[in-house]
mmCIF file of the C-alpha atoms, coordinates in Angstrom:
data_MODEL
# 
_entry.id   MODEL 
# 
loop_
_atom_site.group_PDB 
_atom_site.id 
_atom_site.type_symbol 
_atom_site.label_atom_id 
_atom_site.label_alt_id 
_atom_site.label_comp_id 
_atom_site.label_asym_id 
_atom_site.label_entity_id 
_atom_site.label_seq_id 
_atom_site.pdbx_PDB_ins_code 
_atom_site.Cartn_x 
_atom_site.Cartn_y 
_atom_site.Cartn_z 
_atom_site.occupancy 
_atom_site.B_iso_or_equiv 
_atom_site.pdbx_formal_charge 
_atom_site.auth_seq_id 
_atom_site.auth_comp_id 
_atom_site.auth_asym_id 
_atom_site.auth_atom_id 
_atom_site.pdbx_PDB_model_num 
ATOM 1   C CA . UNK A 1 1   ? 95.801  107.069 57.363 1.00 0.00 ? 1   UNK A CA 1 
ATOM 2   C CA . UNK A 1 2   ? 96.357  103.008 56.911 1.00 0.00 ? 2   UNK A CA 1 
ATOM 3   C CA . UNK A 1 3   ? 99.812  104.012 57.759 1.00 0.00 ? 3   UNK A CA 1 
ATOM 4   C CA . UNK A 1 4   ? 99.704  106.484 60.318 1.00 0.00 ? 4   UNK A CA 1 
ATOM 5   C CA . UNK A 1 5   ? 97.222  104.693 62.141 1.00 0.00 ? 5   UNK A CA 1 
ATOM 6   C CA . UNK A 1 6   ? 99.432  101.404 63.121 1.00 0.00 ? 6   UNK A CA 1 
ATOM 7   C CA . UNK A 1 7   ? 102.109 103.597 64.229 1.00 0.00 ? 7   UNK A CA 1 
ATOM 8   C CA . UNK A 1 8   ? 100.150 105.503 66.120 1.00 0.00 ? 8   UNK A CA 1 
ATOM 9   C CA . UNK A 1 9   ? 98.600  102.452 68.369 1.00 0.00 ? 9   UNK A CA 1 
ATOM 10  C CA . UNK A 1 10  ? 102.793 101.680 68.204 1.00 0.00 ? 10  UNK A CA 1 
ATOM 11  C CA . UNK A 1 11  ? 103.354 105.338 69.923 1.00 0.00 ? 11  UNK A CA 1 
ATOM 12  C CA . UNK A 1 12  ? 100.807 105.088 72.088 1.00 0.00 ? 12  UNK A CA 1 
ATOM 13  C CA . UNK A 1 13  ? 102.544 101.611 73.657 1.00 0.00 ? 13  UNK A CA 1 
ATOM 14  C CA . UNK A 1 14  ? 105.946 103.691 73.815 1.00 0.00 ? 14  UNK A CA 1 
ATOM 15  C CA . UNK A 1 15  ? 104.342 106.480 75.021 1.00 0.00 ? 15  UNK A CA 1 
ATOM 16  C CA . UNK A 1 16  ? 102.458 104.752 77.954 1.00 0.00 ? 16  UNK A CA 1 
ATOM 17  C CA . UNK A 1 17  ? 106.423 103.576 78.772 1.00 0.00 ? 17  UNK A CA 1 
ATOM 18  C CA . UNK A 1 18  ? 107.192 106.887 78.680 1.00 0.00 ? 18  UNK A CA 1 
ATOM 19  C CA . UNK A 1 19  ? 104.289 107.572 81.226 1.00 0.00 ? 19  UNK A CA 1 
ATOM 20  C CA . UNK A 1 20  ? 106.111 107.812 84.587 1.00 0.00 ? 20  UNK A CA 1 
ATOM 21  C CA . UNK A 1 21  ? 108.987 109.367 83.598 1.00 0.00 ? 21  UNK A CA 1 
ATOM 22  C CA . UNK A 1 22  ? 106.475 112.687 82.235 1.00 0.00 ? 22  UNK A CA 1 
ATOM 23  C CA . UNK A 1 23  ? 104.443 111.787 85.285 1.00 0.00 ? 23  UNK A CA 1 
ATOM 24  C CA . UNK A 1 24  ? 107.907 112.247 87.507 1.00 0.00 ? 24  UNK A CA 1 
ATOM 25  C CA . UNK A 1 25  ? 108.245 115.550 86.435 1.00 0.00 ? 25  UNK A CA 1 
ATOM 26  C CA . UNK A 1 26  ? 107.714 118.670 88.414 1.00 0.00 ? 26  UNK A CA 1 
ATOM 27  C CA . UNK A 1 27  ? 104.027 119.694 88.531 1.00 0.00 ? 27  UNK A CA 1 
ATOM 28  C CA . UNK A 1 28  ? 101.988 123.240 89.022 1.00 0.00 ? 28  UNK A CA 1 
ATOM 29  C CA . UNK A 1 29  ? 99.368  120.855 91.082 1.00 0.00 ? 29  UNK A CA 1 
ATOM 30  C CA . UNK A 1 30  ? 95.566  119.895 90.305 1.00 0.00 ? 30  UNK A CA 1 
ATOM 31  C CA . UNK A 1 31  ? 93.218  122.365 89.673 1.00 0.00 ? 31  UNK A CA 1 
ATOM 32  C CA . UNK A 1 32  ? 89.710  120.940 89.670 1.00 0.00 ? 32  UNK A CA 1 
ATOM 33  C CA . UNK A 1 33  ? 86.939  123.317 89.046 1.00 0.00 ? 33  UNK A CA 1 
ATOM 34  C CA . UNK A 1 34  ? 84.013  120.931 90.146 1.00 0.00 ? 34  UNK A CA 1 
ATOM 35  C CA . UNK A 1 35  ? 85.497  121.490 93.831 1.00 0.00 ? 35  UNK A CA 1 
ATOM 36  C CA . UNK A 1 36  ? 86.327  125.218 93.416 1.00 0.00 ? 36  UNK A CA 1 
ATOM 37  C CA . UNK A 1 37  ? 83.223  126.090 92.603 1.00 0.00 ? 37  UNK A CA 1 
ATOM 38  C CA . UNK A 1 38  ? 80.819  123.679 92.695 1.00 0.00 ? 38  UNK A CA 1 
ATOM 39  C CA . UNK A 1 39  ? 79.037  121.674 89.531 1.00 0.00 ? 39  UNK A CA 1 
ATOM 40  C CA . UNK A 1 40  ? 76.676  124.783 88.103 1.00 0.00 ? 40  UNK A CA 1 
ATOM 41  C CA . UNK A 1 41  ? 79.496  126.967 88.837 1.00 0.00 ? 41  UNK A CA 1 
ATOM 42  C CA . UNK A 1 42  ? 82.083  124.637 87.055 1.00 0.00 ? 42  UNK A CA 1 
ATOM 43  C CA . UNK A 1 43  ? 80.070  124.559 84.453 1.00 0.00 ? 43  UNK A CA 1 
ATOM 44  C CA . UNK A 1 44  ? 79.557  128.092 84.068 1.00 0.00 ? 44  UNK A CA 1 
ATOM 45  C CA . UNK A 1 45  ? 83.741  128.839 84.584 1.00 0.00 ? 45  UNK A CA 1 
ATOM 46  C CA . UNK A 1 46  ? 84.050  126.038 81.725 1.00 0.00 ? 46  UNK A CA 1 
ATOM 47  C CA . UNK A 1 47  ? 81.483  127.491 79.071 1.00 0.00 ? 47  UNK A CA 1 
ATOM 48  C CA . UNK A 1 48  ? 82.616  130.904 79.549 1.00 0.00 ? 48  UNK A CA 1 
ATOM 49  C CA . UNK A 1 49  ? 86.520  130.058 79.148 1.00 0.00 ? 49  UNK A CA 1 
ATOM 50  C CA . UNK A 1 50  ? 85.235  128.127 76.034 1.00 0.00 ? 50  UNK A CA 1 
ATOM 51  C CA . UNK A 1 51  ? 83.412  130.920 74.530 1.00 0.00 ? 51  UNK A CA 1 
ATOM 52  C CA . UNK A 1 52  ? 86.739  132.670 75.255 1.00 0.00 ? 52  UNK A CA 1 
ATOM 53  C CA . UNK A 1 53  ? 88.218  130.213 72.923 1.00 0.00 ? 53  UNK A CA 1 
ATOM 54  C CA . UNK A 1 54  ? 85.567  130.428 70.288 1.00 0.00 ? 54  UNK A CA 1 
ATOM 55  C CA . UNK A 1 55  ? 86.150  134.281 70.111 1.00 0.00 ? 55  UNK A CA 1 
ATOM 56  C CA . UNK A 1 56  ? 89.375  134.188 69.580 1.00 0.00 ? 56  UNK A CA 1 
ATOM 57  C CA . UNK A 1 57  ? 89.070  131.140 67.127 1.00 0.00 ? 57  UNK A CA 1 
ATOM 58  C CA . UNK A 1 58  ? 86.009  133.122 65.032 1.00 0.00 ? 58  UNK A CA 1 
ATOM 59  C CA . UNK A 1 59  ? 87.585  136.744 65.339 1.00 0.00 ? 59  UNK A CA 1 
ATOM 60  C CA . UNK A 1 60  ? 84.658  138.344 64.293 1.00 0.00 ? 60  UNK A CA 1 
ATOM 61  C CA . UNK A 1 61  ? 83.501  135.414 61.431 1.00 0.00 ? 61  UNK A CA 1 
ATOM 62  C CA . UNK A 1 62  ? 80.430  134.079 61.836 1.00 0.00 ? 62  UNK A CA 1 
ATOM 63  C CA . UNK A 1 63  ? 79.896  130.541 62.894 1.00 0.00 ? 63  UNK A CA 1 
ATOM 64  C CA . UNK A 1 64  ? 79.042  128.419 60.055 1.00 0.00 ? 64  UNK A CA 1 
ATOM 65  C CA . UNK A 1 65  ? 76.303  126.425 60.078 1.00 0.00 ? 65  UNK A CA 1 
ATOM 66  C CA . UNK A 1 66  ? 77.489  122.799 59.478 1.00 0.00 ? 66  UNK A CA 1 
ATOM 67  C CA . UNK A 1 67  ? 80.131  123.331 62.168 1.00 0.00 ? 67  UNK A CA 1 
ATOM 68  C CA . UNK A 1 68  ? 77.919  124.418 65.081 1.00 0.00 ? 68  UNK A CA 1 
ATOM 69  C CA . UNK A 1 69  ? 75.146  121.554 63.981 1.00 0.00 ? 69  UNK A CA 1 
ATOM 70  C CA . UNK A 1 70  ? 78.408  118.980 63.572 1.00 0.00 ? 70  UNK A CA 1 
ATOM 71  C CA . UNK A 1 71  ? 79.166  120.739 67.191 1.00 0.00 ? 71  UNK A CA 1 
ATOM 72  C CA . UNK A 1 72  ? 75.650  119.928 68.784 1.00 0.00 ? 72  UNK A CA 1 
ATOM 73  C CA . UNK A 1 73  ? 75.819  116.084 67.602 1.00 0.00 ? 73  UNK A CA 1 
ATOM 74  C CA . UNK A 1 74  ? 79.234  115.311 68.848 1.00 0.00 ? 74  UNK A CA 1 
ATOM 75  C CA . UNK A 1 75  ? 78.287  117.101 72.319 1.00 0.00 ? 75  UNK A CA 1 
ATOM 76  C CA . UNK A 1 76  ? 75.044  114.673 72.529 1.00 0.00 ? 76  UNK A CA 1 
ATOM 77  C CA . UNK A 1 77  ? 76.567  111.774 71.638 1.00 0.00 ? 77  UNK A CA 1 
ATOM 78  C CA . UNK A 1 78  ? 79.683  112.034 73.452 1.00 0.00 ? 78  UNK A CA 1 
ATOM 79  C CA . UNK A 1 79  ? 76.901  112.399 76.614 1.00 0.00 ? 79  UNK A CA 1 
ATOM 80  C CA . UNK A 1 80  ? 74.883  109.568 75.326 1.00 0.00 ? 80  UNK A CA 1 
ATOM 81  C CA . UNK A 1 81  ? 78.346  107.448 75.359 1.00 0.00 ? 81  UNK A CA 1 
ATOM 82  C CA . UNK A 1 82  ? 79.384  108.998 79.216 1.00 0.00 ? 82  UNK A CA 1 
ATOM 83  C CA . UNK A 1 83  ? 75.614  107.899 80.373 1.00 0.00 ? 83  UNK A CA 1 
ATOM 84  C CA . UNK A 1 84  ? 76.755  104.142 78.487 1.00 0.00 ? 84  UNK A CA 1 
ATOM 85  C CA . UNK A 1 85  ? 79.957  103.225 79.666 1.00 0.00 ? 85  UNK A CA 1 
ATOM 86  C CA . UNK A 1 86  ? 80.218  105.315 83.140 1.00 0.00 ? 86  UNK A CA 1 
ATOM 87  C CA . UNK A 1 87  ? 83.520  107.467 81.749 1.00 0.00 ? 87  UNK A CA 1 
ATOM 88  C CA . UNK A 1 88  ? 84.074  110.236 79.215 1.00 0.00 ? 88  UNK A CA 1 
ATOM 89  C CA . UNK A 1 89  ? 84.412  109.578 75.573 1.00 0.00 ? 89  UNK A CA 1 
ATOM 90  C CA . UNK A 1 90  ? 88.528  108.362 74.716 1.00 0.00 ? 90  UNK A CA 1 
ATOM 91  C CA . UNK A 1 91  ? 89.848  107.103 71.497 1.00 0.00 ? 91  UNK A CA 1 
ATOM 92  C CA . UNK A 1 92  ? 93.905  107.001 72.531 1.00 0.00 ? 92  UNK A CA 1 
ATOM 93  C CA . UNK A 1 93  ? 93.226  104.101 74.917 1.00 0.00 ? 93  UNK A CA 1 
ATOM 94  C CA . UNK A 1 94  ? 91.744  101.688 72.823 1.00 0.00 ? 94  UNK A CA 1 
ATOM 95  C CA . UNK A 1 95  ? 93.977  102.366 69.638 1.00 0.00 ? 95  UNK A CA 1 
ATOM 96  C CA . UNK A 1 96  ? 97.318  101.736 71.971 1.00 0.00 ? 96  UNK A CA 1 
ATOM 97  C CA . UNK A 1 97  ? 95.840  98.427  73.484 1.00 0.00 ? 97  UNK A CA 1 
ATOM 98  C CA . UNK A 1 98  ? 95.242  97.371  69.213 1.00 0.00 ? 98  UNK A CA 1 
ATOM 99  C CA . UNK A 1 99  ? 99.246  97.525  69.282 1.00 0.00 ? 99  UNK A CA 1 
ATOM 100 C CA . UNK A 1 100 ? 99.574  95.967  73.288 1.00 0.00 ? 100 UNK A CA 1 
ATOM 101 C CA . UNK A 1 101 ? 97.546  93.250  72.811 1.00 0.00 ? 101 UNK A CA 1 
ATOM 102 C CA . UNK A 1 102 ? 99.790  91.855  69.837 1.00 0.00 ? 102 UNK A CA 1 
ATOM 103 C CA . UNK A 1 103 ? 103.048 92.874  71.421 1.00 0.00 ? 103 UNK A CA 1 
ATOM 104 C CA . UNK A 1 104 ? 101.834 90.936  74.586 1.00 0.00 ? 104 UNK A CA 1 
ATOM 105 C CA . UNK A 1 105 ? 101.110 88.169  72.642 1.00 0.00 ? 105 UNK A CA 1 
ATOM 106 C CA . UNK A 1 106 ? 104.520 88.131  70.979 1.00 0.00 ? 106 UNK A CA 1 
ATOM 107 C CA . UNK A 1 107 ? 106.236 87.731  74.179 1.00 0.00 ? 107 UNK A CA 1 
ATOM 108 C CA . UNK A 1 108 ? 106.782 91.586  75.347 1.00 0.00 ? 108 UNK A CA 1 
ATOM 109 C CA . UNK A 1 109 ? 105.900 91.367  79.042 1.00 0.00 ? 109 UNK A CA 1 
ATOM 110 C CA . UNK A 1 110 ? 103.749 94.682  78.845 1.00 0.00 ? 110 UNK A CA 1 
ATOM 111 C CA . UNK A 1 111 ? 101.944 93.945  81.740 1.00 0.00 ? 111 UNK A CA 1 
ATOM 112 C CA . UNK A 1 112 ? 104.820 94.577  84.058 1.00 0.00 ? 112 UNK A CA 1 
ATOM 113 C CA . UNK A 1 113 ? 105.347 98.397  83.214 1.00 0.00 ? 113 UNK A CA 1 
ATOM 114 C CA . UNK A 1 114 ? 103.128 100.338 85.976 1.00 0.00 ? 114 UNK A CA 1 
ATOM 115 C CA . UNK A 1 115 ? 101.135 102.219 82.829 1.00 0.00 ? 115 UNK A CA 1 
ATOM 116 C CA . UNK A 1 116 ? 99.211  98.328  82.564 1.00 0.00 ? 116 UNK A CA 1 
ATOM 117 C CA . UNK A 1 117 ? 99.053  97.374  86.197 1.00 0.00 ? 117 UNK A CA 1 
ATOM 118 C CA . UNK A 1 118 ? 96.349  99.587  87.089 1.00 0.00 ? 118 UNK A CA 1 
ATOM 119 C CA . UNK A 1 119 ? 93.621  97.695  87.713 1.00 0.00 ? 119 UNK A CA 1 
ATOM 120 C CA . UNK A 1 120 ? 91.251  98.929  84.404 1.00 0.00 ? 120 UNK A CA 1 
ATOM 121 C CA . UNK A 1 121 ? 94.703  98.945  82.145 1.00 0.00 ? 121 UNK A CA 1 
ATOM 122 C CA . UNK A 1 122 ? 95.321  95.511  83.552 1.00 0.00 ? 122 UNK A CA 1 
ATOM 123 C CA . UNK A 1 123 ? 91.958  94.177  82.572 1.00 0.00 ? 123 UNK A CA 1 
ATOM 124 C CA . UNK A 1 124 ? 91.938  95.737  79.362 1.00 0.00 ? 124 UNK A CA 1 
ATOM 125 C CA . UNK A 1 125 ? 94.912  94.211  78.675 1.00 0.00 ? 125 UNK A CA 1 
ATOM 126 C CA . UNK A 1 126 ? 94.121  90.495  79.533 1.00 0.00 ? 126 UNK A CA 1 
ATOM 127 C CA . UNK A 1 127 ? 91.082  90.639  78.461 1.00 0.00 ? 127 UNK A CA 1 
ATOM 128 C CA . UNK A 1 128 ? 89.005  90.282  74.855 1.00 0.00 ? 128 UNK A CA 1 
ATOM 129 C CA . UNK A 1 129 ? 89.701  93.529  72.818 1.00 0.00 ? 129 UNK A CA 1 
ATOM 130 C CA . UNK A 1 130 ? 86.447  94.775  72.559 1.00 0.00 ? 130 UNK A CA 1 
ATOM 131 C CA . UNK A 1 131 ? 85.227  94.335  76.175 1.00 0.00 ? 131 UNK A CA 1 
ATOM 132 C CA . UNK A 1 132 ? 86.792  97.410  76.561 1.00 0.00 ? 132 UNK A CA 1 
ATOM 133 C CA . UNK A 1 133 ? 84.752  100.713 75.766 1.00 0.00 ? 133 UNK A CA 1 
ATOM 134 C CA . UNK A 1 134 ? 87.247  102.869 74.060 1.00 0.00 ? 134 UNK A CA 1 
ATOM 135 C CA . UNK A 1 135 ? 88.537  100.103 71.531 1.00 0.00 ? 135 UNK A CA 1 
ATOM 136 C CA . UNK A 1 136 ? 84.829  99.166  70.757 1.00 0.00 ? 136 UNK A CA 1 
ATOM 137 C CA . UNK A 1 137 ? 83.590  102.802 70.143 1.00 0.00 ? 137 UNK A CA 1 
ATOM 138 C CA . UNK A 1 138 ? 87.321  103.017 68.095 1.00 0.00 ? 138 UNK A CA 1 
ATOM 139 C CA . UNK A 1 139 ? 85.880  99.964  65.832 1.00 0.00 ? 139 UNK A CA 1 
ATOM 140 C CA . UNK A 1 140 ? 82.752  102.369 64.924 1.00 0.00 ? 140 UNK A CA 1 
ATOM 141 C CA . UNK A 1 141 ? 84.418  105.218 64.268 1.00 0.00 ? 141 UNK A CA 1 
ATOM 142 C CA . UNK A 1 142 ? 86.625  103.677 61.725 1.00 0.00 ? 142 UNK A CA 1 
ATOM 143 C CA . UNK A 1 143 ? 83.639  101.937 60.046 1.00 0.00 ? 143 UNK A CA 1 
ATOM 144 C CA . UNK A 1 144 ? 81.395  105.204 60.442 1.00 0.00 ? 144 UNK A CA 1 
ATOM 145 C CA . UNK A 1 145 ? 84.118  106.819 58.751 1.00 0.00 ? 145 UNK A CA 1 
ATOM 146 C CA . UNK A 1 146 ? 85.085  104.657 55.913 1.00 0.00 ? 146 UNK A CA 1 
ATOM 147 C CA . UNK A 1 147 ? 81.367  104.209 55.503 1.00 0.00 ? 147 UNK A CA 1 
ATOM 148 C CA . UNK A 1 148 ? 81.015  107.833 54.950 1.00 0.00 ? 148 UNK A CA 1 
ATOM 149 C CA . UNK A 1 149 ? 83.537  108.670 52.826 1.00 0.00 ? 149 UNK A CA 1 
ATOM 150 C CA . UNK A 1 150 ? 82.246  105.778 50.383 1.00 0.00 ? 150 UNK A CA 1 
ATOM 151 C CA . UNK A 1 151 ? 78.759  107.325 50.408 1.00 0.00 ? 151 UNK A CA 1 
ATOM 152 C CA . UNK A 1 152 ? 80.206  111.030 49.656 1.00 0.00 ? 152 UNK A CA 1 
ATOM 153 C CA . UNK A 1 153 ? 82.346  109.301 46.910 1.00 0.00 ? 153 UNK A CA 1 
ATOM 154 C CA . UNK A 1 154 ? 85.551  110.583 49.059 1.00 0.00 ? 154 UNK A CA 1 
ATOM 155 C CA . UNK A 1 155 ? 87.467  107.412 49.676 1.00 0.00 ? 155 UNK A CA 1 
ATOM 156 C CA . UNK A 1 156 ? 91.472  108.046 48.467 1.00 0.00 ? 156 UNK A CA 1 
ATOM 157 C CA . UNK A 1 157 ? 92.817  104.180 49.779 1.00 0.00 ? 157 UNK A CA 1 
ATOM 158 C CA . UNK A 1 158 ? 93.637  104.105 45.921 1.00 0.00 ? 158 UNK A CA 1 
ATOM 159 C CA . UNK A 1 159 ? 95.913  107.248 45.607 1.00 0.00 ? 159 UNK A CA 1 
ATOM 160 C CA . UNK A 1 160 ? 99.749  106.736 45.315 1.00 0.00 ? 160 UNK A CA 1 
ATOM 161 C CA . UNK A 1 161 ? 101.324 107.741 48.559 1.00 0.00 ? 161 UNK A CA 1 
ATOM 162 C CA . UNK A 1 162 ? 105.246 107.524 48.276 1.00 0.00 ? 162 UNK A CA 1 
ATOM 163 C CA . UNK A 1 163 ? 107.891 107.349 50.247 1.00 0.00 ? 163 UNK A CA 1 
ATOM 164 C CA . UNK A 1 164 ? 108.009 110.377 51.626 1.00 0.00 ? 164 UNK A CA 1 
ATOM 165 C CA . UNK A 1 165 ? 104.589 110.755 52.649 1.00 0.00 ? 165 UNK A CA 1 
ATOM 166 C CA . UNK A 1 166 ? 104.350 107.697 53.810 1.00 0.00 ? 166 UNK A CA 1 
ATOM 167 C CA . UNK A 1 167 ? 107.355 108.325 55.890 1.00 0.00 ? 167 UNK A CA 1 
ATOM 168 C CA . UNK A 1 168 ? 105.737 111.761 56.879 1.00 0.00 ? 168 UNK A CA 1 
ATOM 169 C CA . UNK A 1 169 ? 102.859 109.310 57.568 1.00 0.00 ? 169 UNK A CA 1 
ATOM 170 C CA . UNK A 1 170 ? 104.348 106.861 59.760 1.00 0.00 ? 170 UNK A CA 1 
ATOM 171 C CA . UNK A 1 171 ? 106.159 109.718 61.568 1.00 0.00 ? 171 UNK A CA 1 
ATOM 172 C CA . UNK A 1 172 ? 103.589 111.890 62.563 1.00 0.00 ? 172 UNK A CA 1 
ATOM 173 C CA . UNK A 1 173 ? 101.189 109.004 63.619 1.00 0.00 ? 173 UNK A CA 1 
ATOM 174 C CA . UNK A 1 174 ? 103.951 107.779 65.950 1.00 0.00 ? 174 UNK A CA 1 
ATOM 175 C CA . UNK A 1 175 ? 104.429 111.143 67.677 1.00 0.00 ? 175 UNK A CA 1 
ATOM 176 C CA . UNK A 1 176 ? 100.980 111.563 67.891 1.00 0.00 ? 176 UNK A CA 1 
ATOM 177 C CA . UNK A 1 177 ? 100.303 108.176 70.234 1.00 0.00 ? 177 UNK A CA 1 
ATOM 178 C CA . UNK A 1 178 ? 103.309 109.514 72.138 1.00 0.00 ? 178 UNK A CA 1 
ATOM 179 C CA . UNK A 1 179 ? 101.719 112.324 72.716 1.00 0.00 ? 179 UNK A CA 1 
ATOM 180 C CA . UNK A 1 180 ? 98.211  110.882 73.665 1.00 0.00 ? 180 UNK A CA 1 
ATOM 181 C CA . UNK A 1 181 ? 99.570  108.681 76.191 1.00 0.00 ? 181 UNK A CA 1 
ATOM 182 C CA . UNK A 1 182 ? 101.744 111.630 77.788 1.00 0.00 ? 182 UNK A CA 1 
ATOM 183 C CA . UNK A 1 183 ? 98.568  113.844 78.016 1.00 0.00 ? 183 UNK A CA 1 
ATOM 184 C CA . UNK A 1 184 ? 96.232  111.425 78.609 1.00 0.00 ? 184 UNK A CA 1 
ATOM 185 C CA . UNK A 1 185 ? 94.195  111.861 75.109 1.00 0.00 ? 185 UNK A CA 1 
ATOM 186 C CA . UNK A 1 186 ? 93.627  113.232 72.478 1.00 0.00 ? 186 UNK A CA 1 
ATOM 187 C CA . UNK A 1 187 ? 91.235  115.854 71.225 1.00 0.00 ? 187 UNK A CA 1 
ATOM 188 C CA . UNK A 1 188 ? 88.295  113.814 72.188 1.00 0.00 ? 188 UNK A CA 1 
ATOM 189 C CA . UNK A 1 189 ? 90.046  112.311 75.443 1.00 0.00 ? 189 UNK A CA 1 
ATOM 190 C CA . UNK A 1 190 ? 92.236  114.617 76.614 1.00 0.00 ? 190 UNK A CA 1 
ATOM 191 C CA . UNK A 1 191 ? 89.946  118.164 74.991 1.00 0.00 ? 191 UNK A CA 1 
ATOM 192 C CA . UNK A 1 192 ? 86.332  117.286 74.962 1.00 0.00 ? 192 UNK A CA 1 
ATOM 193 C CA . UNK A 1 193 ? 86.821  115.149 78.005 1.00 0.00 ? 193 UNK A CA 1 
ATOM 194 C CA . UNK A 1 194 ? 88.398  117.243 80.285 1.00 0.00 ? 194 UNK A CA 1 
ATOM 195 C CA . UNK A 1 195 ? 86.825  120.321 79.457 1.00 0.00 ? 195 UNK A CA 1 
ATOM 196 C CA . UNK A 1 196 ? 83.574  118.597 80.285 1.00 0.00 ? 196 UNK A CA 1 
ATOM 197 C CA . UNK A 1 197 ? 84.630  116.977 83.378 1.00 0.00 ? 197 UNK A CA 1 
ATOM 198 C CA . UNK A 1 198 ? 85.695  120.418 84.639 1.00 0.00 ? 198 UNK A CA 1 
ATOM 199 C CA . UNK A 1 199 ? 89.517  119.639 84.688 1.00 0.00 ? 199 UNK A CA 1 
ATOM 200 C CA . UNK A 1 200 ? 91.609  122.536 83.623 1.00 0.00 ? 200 UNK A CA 1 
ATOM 201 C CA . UNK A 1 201 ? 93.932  119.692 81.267 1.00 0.00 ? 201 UNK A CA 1 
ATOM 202 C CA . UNK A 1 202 ? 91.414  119.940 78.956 1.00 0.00 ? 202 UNK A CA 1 
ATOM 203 C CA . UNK A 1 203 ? 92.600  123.639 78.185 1.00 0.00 ? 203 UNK A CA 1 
ATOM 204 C CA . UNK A 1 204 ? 96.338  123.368 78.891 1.00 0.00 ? 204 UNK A CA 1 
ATOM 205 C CA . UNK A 1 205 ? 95.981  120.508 75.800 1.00 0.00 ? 205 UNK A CA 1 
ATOM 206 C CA . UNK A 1 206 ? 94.471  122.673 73.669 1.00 0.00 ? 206 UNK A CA 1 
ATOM 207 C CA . UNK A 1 207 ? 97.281  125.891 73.729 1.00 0.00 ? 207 UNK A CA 1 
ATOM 208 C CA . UNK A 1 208 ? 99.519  123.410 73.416 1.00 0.00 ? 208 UNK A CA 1 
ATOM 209 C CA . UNK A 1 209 ? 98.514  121.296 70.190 1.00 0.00 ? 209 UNK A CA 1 
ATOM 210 C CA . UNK A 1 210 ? 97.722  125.150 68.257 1.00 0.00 ? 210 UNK A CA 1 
ATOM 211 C CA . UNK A 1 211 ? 101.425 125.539 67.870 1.00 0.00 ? 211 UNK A CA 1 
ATOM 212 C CA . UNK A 1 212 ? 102.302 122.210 67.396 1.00 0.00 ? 212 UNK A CA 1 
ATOM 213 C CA . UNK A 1 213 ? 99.486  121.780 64.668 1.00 0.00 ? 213 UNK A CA 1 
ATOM 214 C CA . UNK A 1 214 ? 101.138 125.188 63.134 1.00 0.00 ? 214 UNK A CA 1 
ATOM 215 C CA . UNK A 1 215 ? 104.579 123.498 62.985 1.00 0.00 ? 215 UNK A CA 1 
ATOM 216 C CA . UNK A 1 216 ? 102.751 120.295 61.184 1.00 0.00 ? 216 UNK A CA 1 
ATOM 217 C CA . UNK A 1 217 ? 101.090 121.853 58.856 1.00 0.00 ? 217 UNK A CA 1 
ATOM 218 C CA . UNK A 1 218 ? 104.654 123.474 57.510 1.00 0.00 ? 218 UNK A CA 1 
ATOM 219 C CA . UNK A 1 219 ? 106.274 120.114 57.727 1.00 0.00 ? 219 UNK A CA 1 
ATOM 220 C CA . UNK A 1 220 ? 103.821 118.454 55.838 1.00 0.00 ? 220 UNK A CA 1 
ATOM 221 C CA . UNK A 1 221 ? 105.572 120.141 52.113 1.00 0.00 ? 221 UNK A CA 1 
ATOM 222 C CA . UNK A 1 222 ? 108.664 118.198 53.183 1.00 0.00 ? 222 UNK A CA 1 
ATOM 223 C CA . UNK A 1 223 ? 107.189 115.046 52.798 1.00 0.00 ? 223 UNK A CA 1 
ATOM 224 C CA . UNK A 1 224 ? 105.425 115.468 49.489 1.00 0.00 ? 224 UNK A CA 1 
ATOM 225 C CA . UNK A 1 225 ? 102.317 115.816 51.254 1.00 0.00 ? 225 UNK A CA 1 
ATOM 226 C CA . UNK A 1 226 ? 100.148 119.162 50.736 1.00 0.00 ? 226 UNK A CA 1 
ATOM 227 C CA . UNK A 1 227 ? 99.300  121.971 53.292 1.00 0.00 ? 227 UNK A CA 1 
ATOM 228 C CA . UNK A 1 228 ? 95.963  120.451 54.306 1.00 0.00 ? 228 UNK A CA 1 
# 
């Protein structure tokens, strides 16, 4: 992860390049459930196609514990963090302004591609790194999570990596802050965000990282890394 994490904040600065050219492309139109059918309804059209989901996930299993009580904390405090900061809960954006800021600084005129001239990029941008929301919460999760896996004993910063996992490393964090930027998120931002904000993204994300995570997962024996 020390490796796959700079590259990501890297693809997520190529990836907002990238930005109007996927943007440009021809589109099926917005479908907004809030508007169809109104908030309780949205909300109702939302759970059920999630339950839908969670069917099909479960196939009959039942639902362990730990994961519907890991379920129920992330759902309150990605509500506490909405009712904090006024916008859904996103990693993506704060990890590619980590690699804009320093590219900026180096002389790379970021802030004349259109991704960072809208007005909240823009200020993000200019401004100190963690006045902005997503790259604050982004400095907690990496300390929750290091702190964590110290207190379960868990930490692996001292196993040997190699070459080619570090290559598999540096690889698949790039394509994955492509990605982000392309579909606005990740599996907080682009997932859990949409699907709560009753946008029908959320859901066209999700059937689309299943294969890709399928393909991954195979890959991952090609760099020396194991199937998990």
């Amino acid at each position: 992860m020390f490796v796959a994490l700079p590259f990501f904040c890297l693809g997520g600065v190529l990836g907002a390049l990238l930005l109007p050219m996927g943007a440009g492309l021809p589109s099926l139109g917005s479908i907004d459930l809030l508007e169809l059918l109104g908030p309780w309804g949205g909300l109702a059209a939302t759970e059920a196609v999630l339950a839908l989901f969670a069917l099909a996930t479960l196939r009959g299993r039942p639902l362990p514990v730990a994961a519907l009580r890991s379920g129920c904390v992330i759902g309150v405090l990605a509500a506490l963090l909405f009712l904090a900061s006024g916008t859904p809960w996103g990693i993506t954006t704060g990890l590619t302004l980590w690699a804009a800021k320093p590219l900026q600084a180096a002389g790379w005129n970021l802030a004349a591609q259109p991704f960072w001239q809208v007005d909240w990029a823009r200020e993000a941008l200019l401004g100190p790194v963690l006045a902005n929301h997503a790259s604050l919460s982004d400095v907690g999760l990496v300390l929750g999570a290091l702190a964590a896996a110290a207190w379960r004993g868990s930490l692996r910063h001292l196993v040997p990596l190699g070459w080619p996992g570090a290559l598999g490393a540096a690889l698949g964090g790039l394509l994955m802050g492509i990605g982000a930027r392309l579909s606005y998120g990740c599996n907080v931002g682009a997932f859990i965000g949409g699907a709560a904000s009753g946008s029908l993204h959320g859901f066209v994300w999700l059937l689309a990282v299943v294969p890709g995570c399928w393909l991954g997962i195979r890959l991952r024996p090609r760099f020396g890394l194991p199937r998990r």
